[in-house]
C-alpha positions in Angstrom: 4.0 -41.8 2.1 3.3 -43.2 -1.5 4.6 -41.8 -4.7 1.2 -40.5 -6.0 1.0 -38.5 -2.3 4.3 -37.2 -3.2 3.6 -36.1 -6.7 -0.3 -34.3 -5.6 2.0 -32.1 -2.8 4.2 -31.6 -5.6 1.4 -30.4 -7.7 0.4 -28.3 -4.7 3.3 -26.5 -4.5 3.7 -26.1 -8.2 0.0 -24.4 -7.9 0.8 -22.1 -5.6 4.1 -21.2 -7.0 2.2 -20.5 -10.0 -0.1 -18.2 -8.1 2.0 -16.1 -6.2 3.7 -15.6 -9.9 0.7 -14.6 -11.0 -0.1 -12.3 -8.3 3.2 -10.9 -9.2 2.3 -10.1 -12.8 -0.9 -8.9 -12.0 0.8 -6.3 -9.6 3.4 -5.2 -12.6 0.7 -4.4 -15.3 1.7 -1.1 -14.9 5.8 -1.4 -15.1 7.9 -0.1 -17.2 9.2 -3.2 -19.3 9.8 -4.5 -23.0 7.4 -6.4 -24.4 9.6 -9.3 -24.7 9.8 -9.1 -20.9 6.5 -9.1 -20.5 5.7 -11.8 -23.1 8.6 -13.8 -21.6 6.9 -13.7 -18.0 3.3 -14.5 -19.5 5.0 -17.7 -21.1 6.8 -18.4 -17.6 3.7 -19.0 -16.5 2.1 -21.0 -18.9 5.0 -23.5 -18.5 4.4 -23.8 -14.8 1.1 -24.2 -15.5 2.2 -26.7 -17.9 4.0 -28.5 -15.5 1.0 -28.4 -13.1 -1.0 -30.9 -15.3 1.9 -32.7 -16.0 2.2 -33.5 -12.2 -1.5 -33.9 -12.0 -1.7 -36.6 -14.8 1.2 -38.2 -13.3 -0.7 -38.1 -10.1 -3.6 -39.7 -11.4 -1.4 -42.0 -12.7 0.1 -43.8 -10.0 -3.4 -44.0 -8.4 -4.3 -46.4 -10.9 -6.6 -44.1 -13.1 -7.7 -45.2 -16.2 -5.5 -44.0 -19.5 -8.4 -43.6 -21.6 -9.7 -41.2 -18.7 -6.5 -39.3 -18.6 -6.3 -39.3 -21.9 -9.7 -37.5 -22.1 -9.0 -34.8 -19.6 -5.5 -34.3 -21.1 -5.7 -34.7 -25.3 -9.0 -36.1 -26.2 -7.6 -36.5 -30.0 -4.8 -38.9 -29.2 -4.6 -42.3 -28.5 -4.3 -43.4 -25.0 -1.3 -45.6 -25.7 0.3 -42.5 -26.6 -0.2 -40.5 -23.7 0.6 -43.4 -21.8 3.9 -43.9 -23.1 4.5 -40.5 -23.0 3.9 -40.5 -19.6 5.7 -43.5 -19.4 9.5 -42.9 -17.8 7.9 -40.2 -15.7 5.4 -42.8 -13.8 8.2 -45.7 -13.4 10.7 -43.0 -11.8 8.0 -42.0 -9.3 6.6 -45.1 -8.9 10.2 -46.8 -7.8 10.3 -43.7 -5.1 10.7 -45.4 -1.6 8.6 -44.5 1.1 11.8 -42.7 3.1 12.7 -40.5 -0.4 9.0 -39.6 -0.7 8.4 -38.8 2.9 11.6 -36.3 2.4 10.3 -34.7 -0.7 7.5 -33.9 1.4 9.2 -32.6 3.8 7.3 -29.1 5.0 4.3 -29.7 3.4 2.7 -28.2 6.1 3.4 -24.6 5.2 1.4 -25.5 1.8 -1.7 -25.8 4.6 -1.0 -22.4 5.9 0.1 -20.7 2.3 -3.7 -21.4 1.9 -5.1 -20.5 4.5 -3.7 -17.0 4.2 -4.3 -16.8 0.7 -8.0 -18.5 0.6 -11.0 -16.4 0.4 -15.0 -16.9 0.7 -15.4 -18.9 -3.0 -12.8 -20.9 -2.5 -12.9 -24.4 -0.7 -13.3 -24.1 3.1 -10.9 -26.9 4.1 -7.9 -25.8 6.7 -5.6 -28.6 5.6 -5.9 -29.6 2.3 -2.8 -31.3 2.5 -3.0 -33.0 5.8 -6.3 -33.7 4.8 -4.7 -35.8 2.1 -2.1 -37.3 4.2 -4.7 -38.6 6.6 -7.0 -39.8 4.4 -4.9 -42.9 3.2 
């Protein structure tokens, strides 16, 4: 398994992380808490979802995209250099990942395939294994 494989499961399980959280809030609209508990879980959120594109762009990345692309989809104001090198450390750590370390990370990536197929519905993608699917096409 390559590094960019690793970091797109990663991404996968930060995703659905994010959306059972957010299942969660949606089911405690109507507790009983402060507001800076609820403001505090809103912003838990948006730094998962942070952390998603994070793993995306570092994805993207090690697959040899383009940093004027990335820089495009990510910050379309700043320079590519700088999202590059802020990128940087994050890239050469993954990239130096070794095929047995990655292929441990993964480790029970299958129940990411069958986390979606319980949670999928009509309008989303009709794929069984999305991650499989992955795995087997490189």
């Amino acid at each position: 398994m390559t590094p960019e494989i690793l970091a797109r499961i990663t991404a996968a399980r930060a995703a659905r992380d994010l959306s059972d959280l957010a299942r969660q809030a949606v089911g405690a609209t109507a507790e009983t808490i402060s507001p800076g508990e609820r403001i505090q879980n809103a912003r838990r959120l948006r730094k998962m979802a942070n952390d998603i594109v994070d793993l995306v762009v570092l994805a993207e990345a090690l697959a040899g995209a383009d940093w004027r692309e990335i820089t495009a989809a990510v910050s379309p104001r700043m320079d590519p250099g700088a999202v590059e090198e802020e990128y940087a450390d994050a890239v050469a750590e993954w990239a130096a990942t070794t095929e047995a370390e990655a292929d441990a990370a993964a480790a029970g990536f299958e129940d990411l395939d069958a986390w979606y197929a319980r949670h999928r519905e009509d309008h989303d993608p009709h794929v069984e294994k999305p991650v499989a699917d992955l795995l087997n096409r490189h």
